[in-house]
Structures are given as structure tokens and as C-alpha cells.
N, C-alpha and C positions, 0 to 999 in steps of 0.2 A: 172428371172421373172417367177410369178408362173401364169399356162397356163389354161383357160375355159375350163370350164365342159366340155361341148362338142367337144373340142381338143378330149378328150380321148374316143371320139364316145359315149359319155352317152348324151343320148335324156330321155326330159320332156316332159310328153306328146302327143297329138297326132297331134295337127295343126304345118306348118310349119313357124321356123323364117325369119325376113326379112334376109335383106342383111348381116346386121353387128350385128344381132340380140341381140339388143339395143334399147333404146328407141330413137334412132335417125335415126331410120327409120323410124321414122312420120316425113314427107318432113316440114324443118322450125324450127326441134328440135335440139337446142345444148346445150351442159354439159360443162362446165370449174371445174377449179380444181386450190386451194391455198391450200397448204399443209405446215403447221409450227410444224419443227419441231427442237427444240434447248435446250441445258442445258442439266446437266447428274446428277445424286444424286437426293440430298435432295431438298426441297420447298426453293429457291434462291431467293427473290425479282428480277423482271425485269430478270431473266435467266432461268425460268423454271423449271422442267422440262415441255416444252411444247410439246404435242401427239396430235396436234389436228387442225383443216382448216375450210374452206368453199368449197361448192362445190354450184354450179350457174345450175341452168335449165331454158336456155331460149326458151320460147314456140314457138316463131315466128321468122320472120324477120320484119323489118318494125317496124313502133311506136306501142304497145300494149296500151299505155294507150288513143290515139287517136283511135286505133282501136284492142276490146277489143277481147277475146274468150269468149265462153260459158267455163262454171265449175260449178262443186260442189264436196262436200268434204263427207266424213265419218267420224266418231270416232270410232272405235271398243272399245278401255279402253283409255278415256281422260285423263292419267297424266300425261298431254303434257304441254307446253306453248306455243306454237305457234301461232303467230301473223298474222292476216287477216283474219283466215277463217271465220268469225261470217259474215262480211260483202260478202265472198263468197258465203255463205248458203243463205245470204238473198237478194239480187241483181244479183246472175248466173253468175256475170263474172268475169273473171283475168285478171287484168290491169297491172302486174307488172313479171317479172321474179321472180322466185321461190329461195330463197337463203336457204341451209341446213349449220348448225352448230351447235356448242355445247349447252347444254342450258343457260349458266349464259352468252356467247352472242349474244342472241337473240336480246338486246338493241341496241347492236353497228353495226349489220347487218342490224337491220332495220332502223338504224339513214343512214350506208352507201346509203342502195337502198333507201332510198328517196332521198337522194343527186344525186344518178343515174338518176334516173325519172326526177327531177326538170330541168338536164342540159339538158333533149330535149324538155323540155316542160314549156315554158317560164309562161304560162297563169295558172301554178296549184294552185291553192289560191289565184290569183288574179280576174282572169275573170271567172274561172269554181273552178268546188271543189278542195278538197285534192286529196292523194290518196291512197292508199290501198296497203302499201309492205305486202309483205307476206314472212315469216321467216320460217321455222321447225326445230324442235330442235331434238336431244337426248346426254342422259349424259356421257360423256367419262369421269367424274371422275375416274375411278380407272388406269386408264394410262398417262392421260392427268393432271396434274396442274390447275384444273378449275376454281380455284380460284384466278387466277395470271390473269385471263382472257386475254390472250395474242392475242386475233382475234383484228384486227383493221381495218379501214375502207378501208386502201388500200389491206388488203389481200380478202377485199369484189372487191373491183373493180377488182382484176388480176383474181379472178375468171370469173366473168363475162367478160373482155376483152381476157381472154383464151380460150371462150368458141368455141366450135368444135365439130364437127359429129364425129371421134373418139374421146374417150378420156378413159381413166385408169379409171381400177374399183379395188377395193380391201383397202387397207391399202393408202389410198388417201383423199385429199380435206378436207370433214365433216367425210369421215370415217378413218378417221386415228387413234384415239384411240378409237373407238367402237370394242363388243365384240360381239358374237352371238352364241348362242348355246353353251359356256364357249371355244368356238374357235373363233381367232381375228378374228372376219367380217367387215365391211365397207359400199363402196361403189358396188352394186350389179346389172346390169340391163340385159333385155331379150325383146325381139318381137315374135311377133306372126301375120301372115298374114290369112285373111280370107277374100270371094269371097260371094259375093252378086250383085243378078242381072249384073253377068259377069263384074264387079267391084273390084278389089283387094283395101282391106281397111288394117291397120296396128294398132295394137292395140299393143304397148311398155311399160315400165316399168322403173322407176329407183327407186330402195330403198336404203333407208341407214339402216343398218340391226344392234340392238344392242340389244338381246331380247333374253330370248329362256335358258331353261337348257340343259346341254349335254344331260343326261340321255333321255331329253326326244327328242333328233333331231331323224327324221324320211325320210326316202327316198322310195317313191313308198310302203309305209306301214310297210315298216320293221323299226323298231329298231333298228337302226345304231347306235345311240347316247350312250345309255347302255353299248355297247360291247366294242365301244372305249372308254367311260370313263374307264372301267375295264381293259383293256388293259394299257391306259398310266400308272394304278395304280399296275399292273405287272411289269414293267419299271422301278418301283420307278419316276416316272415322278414329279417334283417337282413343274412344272410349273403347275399347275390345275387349275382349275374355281376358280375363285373370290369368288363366293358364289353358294347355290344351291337355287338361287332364279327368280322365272321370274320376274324379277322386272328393266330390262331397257325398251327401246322401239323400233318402226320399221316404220320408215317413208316409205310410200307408193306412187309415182306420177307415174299417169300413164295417157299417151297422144295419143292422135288417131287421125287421119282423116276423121273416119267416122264421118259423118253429125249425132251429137245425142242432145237434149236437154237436160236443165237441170236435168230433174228427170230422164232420160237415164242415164245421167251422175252420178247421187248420186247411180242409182241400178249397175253401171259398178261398181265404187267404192268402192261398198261393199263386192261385189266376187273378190276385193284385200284383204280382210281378209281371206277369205276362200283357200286363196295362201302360208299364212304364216300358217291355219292349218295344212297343206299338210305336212309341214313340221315339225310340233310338238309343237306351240306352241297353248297356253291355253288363251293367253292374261291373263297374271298376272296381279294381284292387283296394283303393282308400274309399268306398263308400257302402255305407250304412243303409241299406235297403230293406226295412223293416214293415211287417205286415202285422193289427191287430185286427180280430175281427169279434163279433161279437153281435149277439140275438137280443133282444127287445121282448121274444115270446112268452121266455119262460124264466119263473124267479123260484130263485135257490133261500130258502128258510134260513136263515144262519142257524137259527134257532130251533130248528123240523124235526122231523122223525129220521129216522136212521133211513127209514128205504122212501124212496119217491118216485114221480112217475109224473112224465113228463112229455109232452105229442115232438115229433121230429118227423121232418120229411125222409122220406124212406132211400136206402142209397144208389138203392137197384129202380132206382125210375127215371121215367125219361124229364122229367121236370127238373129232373138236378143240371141237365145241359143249358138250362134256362138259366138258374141260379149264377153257374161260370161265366156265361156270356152276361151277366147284368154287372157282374164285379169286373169285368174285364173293361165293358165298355165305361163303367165310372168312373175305374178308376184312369183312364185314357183320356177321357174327357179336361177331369180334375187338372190333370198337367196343365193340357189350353187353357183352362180356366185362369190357373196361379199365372202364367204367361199375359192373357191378355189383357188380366186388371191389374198385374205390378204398375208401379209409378218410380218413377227414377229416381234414386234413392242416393246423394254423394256422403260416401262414409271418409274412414280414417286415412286420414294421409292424402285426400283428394280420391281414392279410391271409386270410382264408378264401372257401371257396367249399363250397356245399352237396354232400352227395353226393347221387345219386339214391337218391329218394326209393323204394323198392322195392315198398312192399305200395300207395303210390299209384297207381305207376305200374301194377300189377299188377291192379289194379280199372280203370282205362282201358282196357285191354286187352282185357281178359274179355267 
């Protein structure tokens, strides 16, 4: 198994991470993981090749749709199809677990998590409204079989019923056939703790990372991506980038504790883009660079009184620079993450893509 960034003493950054420097160090946050992976060759009906999962973010413990959080979302480049966030943007809360997958099954993830929702909550279309699953997606076409659509609704549920404070990043769950930077990426997360009015707050990350040219990956401003494209191409390396296009995408959730309201929440959100710049990409034309974010603090009644009241960090203080730079540096981090625990993954058609290259990249560096 290949080992975190920070194994090898390489720090992002300047604030320090949580425990398990994870997005589950936000007390109440857990990750599951469905990884399918079957069939070998060519496009086989009902045998794959399949390269590709679900992975589960569930924000809470306790009923979310009885009792919701605050959120809101970003778009850096919308060519996404992910389900829910219109009604997150315009209502502030998330009532459902967050499910990631490929994108052509977005339908059957969100057919599963209503199924989920409904079994704890007898009264949903009955006595009160619907509800609001919420899906994200990116494309693992070039390793994954996408079109066999092999996700089904119990590899929704094992996610969610797997889910746990630790759990595997890399070549896992939704990122199993995802690419990044033309190096197999995935599943990627990071924390960051920071101190207000003698309060320690956590500010986490998980992305699923499928975005980005080699040429253009970047660590602390250098140009890393370049040198090792040019190197595997001394190699004769045959396994190269798919294409030199930025053209997949880079799901972004990021969860905290601290008390912040909605528009706290859409401006944290946003400095998750400016995490995947750190790192090189441009947000290209064809890619889907979405942000959720979402507090832990505070829970919405479904069922409450009309007026509520609720603690939020205030927007005129200086602790909110704190705030940006914690989601900045996670979500930065995350990327390295998904990168240095992928494991090589050969999809359809003989399809592969290098992993990063570790002890080279680690002599660039130095």
C-alpha cells in the first residue's frame, strides 16, 4: 500500500492537521467506500471492464433530514451533473448524505439514497415534503467501462453502511478509475485545525480528484508536472496521459465545526478552488470543478418553529482569514493525498495511466 504525503515528512502549508488529518476530524464525519472492480479485456456485456465505486460522506450522526445542517456550494467550471445543489443554493441546508460516483451513475445513486432516506423516515411525501439526495459525479471513462453502468444500488448502500472515521484514500470507492494531473488520482482528503477565542475548530476536506495536465501539476510553485512528464518520456514510458487536456473534473466537500452561515459557507467554498490552483490546474473548458461545504455546528429542526437562531462566526473578523487559509491548505493537501495513495489501476481496452512517480518526485523537491 502506497503511503501519505506526510509519511515522507512533506508538510502543506502552514496551519496544523487534525488528528487523522482527514475530513473526519470534523467530530460526526464519516466516509465509506464500494469499490467494483471486475472483467479484464474488451467491452463484455454484464462483465466489464469495470474501474469504478461509490464512496459515501456522511456529515452527521443522528437523522439529517429531521435535523438538517447549514451548506452551500460553489461552481468553479460547471460541466458537472450533479444532483441537489440548485435546491442547496437556494434553501442553505443538507438533508441527505453526500454519495460520489461516476457520472452516467448519478441516476441509480440517487434512485439508491432516496431509498436510504425514506427507510428512516416514514413521513417523506406523505405528511412533509420530498427530499433532496445529493449525487457528484466525475468521469472515469477512460478506465472504467461507463457505459456498462455497473454501480447498483447496493453498492450505494455498502458504502454508506461501511462508513467510518478511517477509511482509504487513493484508487478506492468513486475514485477508482479517476485520473489527475495524467497520474491515477482518486480518492484524496486533509484537515486543518485552527484556534478562535481559545476554541480549536477543524476545517477538512475530501475530494475526488480527476482533472489537471501533467505538464501543468505544481508543488509549492515549482513545476513538477513538466519534469516528470519528460522524464517518463526518457523511459520510453508507454503508459502516458490519456490526453493533454484539462478536461475531467474535481469534486470538492469540505466540513467543519465551526458555527458559520450560509454565505460563510458559499465564501469557505470558494477558497476550495483556489486549492486545486496551488496545484496547477486552470479549470478547463470540459471540467466540472465543484465545491460543497457544510457546518456540523448548527441543526436545522425540519420540524421547528418558524423563527431560529443560530451562533455564526462574524464576517467582519479577523478569524475568517483563518477560516480561508484552512480550506485552502486541505483542500491542497487532498490532491497529494489522492496522488500519492492511487495504485495502478489497468482498465478497458488495456487503458492505464502511470502513478506518481514518488522517490522522483521526491528528489525534485528536495
Amino acid at each position: 500500500m502506497r503511503k501519505r504525503m506526510r509519511d515522507y515528512g512533506i508538510c502543506v502549508g502552514q496551519l496544523p492537521p487534525g488528528q487523522l488529518n482527514s475530513i473526519s476530524d470534523v467530530k460526526g464525519v464519516r466516509v465509506g467506500h464500494s469499490t467494483v472492480i471486475y472483467g479484464e479485456g474488451k467491452l463484455i456485456p454484464e462483465e466489464g471492464p469495470a474501474r469504478t465505486g461509490v464512496t459515501a460522506v456522511i456529515p452527521r450522526n443522528g437523522n439529517l433530514f429531521k435535523e438538517k445542517l447549514l451548506a452551500s456550494c460553489f461552481v468553479g467550471n460547471g460541466f458537472g451533473k450533479s444532483v441537489g445543489l440548485m435546491q442547496i443554493r437556494e434553501l442553505g441546508t443538507l438533508e441527505t448524505p453526500v454519495i460520489l460516483t461516476n457520472t452516467l451513475s448519478v441516476g441509480i445513486a440517487s434512485n439508491a439514497l432516496i431509498e436510504y432516506m425514506l427507510s428512516f423516515n416514514e413521513d417523506i411525501g406523505i405528511t412533509t415534503g420530498t427530499v433532496n439526495p445529493v449525487v457528484m459525479e466525475c468521469n472515469d471513462g477512460y478506465l472504467n467501462d461507463i457505459r456498462g453502468r455497473h454501480i447498483k444500488k447496493e453498492h450505494v448502500f455498502e458504502a454508506l453502511n461501511n462508513a467510518s472515521l478511517e477509511f482509504e484514500t487513493g484508487s478506492v470507492g468513486a475514485g477508482t478509475g479517476m485520473i489527475c494531473h495524467g497520474f491515477k488520482g482518486g480518492i484524496g482528503t486533509s484537515s486543518r485545525q485552527i484556534e478562535i477565542d481559545g476554541n480549536i475548530f477543524t476545517i477538512g476536506a475530501l475530494l475526488l480528484t480527476n482533472y489537471g495536465r501533467m505538464e501543468d501539476l505544481t508543488f509549492k510553485g515549482k513545476n513538477v508536472g513538466r519534469l516528470l512528464k519528460q522524464r517518463l518520456k526518457d523511459k520510453e514510458e508507454k503508459n502516458g496521459i490519456p490526453k493533454d487536456k484539462d478536461d475531467g473534473s474535481c469534486i470538492i466537500i469540505i466540513a467543519t465545526d465551526l458555527p458559520l452561515d450560509n454565505l460563510m459557507l458559499e465564501r469557505i467554498a470558494k477558497r476550495g478552488i483556489l486549492g486545486l490552483a496551488r496545484t496547477g490546474s486552470f479549470m478547463g473548458n470540459g471540467s466540472g470543478d465543484i465545491v460543497l461545504a457544510f457546518s456540523t455546528a448548527n441543526k436545522i429542526d425540519h420540524y421547528g418553529e418558524n423563527l431560529i437562531e443560530f451562533k455564526t462566526l462574524s464576517h467582519h473578523c479577523d478569524a475568517v482569514d483563518l477560516a480561508f487559509q484552512a480550506a485552502v491548505e486541505a483542500v491542497e493537501e487532498a490532491v497529494w493525498d489522492s496522488l500519492f495513495t492511487a495504485e495502478k489501476i489497468i482498465g478497458r481496452d488495456g487503458h492505464e495511466v502511470p502513478v506518481l512517480p514518488v522517490e522522483e518526485f521526491l528528489n525534485l523537491i528536495d
